[in-house]
N, C-alpha and C positions, 0 to 999 in steps of 0.2 A: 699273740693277740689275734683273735679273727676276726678275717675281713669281711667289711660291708655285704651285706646281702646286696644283687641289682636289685632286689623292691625299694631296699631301704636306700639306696643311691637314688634313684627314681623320687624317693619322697622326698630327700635332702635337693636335687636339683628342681624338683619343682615348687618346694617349700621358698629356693633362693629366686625363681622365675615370678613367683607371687606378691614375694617382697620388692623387685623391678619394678613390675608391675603397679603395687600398689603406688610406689614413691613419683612414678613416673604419670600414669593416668590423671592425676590433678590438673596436671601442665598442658596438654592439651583439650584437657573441660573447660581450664580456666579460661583458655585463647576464646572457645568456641561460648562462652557464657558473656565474656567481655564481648567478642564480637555482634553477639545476639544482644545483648544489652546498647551497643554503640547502636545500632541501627535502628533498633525500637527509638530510641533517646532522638535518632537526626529524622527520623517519620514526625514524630510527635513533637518538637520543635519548628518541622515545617510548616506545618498546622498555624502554628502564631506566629511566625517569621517570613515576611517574606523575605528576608535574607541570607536563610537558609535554604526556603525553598529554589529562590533563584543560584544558588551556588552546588545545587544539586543535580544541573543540568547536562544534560546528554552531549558532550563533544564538547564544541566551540559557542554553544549560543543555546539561550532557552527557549521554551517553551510558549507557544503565539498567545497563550491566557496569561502569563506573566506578563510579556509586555503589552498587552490589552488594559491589563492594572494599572498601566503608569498615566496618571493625571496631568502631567506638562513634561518637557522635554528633558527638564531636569533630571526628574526620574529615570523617563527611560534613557539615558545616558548614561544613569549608574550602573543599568541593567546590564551592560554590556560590558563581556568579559576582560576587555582590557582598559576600564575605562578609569580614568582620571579627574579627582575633585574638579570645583571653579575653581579659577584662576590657578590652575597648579604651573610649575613652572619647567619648561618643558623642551631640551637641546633649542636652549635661546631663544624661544619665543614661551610667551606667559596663556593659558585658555584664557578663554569668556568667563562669562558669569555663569554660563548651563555648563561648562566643561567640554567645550568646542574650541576649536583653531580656526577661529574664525572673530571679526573686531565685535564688538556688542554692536547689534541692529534695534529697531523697532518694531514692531508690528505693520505699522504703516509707513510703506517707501515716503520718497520725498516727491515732490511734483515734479513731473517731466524724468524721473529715473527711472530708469530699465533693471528691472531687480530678476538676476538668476538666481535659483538654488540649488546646491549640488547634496544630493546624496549617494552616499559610498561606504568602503571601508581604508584600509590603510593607504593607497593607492592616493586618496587626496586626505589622508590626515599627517602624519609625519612623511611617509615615503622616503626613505633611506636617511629621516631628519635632516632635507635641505634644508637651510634657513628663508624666512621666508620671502628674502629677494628671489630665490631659485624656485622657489614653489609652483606648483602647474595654479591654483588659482589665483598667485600673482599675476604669473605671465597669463592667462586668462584675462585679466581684469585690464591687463597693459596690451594686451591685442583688441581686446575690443572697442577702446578708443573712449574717448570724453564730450562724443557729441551724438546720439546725448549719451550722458552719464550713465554709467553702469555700476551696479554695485551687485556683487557676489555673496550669495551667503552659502558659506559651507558647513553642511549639518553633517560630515564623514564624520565616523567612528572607529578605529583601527579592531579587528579583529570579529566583526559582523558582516552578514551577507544578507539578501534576498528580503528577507521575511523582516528583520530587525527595520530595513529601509524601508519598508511597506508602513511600518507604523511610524517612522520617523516621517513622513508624509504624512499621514495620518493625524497624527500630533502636533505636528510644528509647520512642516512646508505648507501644509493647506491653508493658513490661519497668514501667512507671509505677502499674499497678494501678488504672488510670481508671476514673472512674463513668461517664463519658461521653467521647468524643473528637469533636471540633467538627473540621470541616475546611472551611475558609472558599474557595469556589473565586469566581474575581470574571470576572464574563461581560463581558471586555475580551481582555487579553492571554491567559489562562488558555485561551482558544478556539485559538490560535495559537502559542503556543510549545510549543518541544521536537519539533520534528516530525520524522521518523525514516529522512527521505531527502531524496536532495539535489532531486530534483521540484519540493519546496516552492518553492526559488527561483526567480526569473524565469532564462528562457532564458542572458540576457546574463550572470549571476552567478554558474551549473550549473558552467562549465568551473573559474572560479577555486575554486570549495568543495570539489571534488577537490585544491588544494593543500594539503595541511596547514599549510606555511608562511605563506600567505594567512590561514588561520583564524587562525593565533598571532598575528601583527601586527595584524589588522584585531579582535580580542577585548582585547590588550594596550592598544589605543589606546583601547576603549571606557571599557575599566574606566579608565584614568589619566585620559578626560575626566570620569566621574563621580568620579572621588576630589576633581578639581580643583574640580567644582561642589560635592561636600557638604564641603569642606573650606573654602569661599568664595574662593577662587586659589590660583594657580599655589605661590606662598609658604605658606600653610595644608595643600596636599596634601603639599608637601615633608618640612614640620616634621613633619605628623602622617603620616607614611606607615604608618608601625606599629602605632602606638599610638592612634590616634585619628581617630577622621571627622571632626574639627573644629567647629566651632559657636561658641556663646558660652559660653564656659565661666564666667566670671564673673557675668554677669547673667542667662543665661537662667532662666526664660521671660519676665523684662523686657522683652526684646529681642524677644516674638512679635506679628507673626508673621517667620518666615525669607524670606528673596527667593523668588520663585517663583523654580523649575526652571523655566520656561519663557515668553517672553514672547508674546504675543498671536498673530503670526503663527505663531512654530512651533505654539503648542496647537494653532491651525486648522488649521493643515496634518495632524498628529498625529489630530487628529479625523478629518478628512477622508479621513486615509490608512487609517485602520482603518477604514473604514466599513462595508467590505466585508460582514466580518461581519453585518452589520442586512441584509444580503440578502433579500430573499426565498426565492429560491435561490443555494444557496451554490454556488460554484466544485468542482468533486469533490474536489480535494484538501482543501478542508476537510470534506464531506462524510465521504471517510476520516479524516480526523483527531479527528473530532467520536468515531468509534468505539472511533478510540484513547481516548479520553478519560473515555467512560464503562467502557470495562475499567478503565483506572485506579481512576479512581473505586467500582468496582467491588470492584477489589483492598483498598483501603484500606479500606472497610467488612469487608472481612471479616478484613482483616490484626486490624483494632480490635477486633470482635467476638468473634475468638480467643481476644483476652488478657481479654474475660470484660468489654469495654466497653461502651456502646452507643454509636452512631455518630448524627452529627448534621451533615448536608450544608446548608451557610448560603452561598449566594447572593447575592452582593455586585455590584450593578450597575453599570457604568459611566455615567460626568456625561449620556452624548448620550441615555441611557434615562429620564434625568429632569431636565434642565434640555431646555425647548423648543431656545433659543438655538441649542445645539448639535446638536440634534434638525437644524434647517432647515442649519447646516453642512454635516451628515451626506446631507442632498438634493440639496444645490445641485451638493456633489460628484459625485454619481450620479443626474444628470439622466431616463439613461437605466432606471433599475435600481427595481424596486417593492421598496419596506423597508417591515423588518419587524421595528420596534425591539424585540419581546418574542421574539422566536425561539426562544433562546437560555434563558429562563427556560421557555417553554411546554414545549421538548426533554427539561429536565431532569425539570421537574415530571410529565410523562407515563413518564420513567425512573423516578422514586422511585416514583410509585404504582406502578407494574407490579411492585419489585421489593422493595416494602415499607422503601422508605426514610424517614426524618425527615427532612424540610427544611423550610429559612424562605426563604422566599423576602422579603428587602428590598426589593425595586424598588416595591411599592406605600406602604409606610409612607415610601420617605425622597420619594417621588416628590408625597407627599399633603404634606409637609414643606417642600419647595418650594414647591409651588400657597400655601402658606401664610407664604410671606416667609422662612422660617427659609434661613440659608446653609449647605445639605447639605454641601457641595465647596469645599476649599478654591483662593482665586482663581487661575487659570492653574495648576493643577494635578490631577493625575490622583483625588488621592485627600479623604478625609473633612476637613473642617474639625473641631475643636470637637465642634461641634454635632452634623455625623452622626456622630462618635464617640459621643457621648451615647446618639442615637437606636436607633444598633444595638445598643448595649450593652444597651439597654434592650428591643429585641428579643429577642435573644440569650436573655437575662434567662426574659423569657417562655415562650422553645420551650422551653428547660433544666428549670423549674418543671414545666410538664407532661411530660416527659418523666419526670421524678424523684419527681413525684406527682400520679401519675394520678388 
């Protein structure tokens, strides 16, 4: 029998390389026709959704024409990425009626009461879920004493910064008739979120934040992992998807403290990776961002000052500004890089004086607090134990008093 010609082997192998081929090319048309099709579909959806369009946001928080849209406080409180119906129920304590941790208010205080408002983000909304005997605007409310009367209304929001409070002033605090409006900004994420091009991202991550589709999957997946953790699993976010963040509802605060959010390796990592910020010098993109930040900032004092408030800029530090520990984290990471753990407090404090602003700056009090055993932070977590609840509150306390009698 004779053998194959190489042409005709040549035709045989590329006769079997076309049939590959053919079986095979569908499957990557299909990816790329589905994907072009999902994106047109979440564009074109946006258009009549805003709750699509709102979930198709850049990072941590949307876009200042979104929440421009929101007609009362309700709204924009949906707006926000981690926000929770009214009344939802919430590691033992239950929201308002807008979906705030805070008791139902009025419009109009009562006569002779001294009405503050606080705007923030998690810092004064859960915060490591004390209960709200432990809470900084209890102990707030319980420092400032009952002659006269003080009542606190806290408009925080967990997981918003800057621009999200601007409108929350805008909408709500202005309309309150406040004797003061506190706006708690925390020199961590507050430096970094919200930023207002796609720039910010690394090179590799530029092309996908042009898909909208991308954003809606890669934002939908964030939020149902944090339902899963503040609901304690997969089973607790189910049940309470609507209605509830889950917790202990039966024994809390028995039950404290809560599992950390986060175990030893991610915090350092978490550390490590924001570190940037304690720069020396910063990257220019935050450079620009830092401008945005003080317009912001900018805005909301006067948004406040409109409604006949006086404004009160409180300074919340992050753990690597006042535990060493994480301090030498924050190095090891940027071997090459000089920090500059007060930056970021110096920045603002040369703002406020130039523009006649009030502020506290915390990093020294909870920093002297530590040097002193007390545990500021709560463990493997971002925010206040306990104790620096206490301590600011007791802050707070103080700038408030002088402000209100001089």
């Amino acid at each position: 029998m004779p053998s194959p010609s190489p042409t005709g082997e040549k035709h045989l192998m590329g006769s079997k390389y076309k049939g590959v081929f053919r079986r095979v090319l569908p499957i990557p048309a299909g990816i790329l026709v589905f994907l072009a099709a999902a994106e047109i579909a979440v564009r074109g959806i946006s258009f009549a959704s805003r709750t699509v369009r709102r979930q198709s946001y850049l990072r941590a928080d949307f876009t200042q024409a979104d929440y421009q849209g929101a007609k009362n406080v309700v709204d924009l409180v949906q707006m926000a990425p981690y926000a929770l119906p009214p009344f939802a129920k919430c590691r033992g304590y239950v929201l308002n009626s807008s979906g705030l941790r805070t008791r139902e208010y009025g419009v109009r205080r009562i006569p002779g009461t001294r009405r503050i408002v606080v705007v923030g983000d998690s810092f004064f909304f859960e915060n490591s879920w004390v209960p709200d005997a432990w809470h900084v605007v209890t102990h707030l409310e319980r420092n400032l004493g009952r002659n006269p009367p003080v009542e606190v209304i806290n408009l925080s929001v967990p997981g918003v910064s800057p621009k999200f409070e601007l409108s929350m002033v805008e909408i709500e605090a202005s309309r309150l008739g406040a004797d003061v409006v506190i706006q708690a900004f925390y020199a961590g994420n507050d430096l970094t979120e919200e930023p207002e091009d796609i720039g910010y991202f690394p090179p590799k991550e530029r092309l996908l934040m042009h898909l909208h589709s991308f954003r809606l999957a890669r934002n939908l997946s964030q939020q149902a992992a944090w339902r899963v953790w503040s609901a304690g699993g997969v089973t607790g976010a189910i049940l309470g998807m609507t209605r509830t963040c889950g917790g202990y509802p039966d024994s809390y605060p028995g039950t404290w403290p809560p599992p950390s959010p986060l175990n030893e390796r991610e915090m350092r990592n978490y550390v490590a990776g924001s570190g940037f910020i304690y720069w020396k010098q910063w990257p220019d993109w935050l450079n620009l961002h830092w401008q945005r930040i003080l317009g912001m900032l900018r805005s909301t004092r006067r948004a406040a000052e409109k409604s006949g408030a006086r404004y009160l800029l409180v300074v919340i530090p992050a753990e690597a500004q006042v535990d060493p520990a994480w301090q030498k984290v924050v190095r090891d990471a940027w071997p090459g890089r000089q920090i500059d753990l007060e930056k970021a407090q110096r920045l603002l404090s040369k703002w406020a004086s130039s523009e006649g602003v009030s502020m506290l700056d915390l990093l020294p009090i909870l920093r002297t607090a530590h040097e002193q055993g007390i545990e500021v932070y709560q463990p493997l977590d971002t925010h206040w134990g306990p104790e620096g609840q206490r301590l600011a509150a007791e802050a707070i306390a103080g700038a408030l008093r002088r402000m209100l009698n001089p």
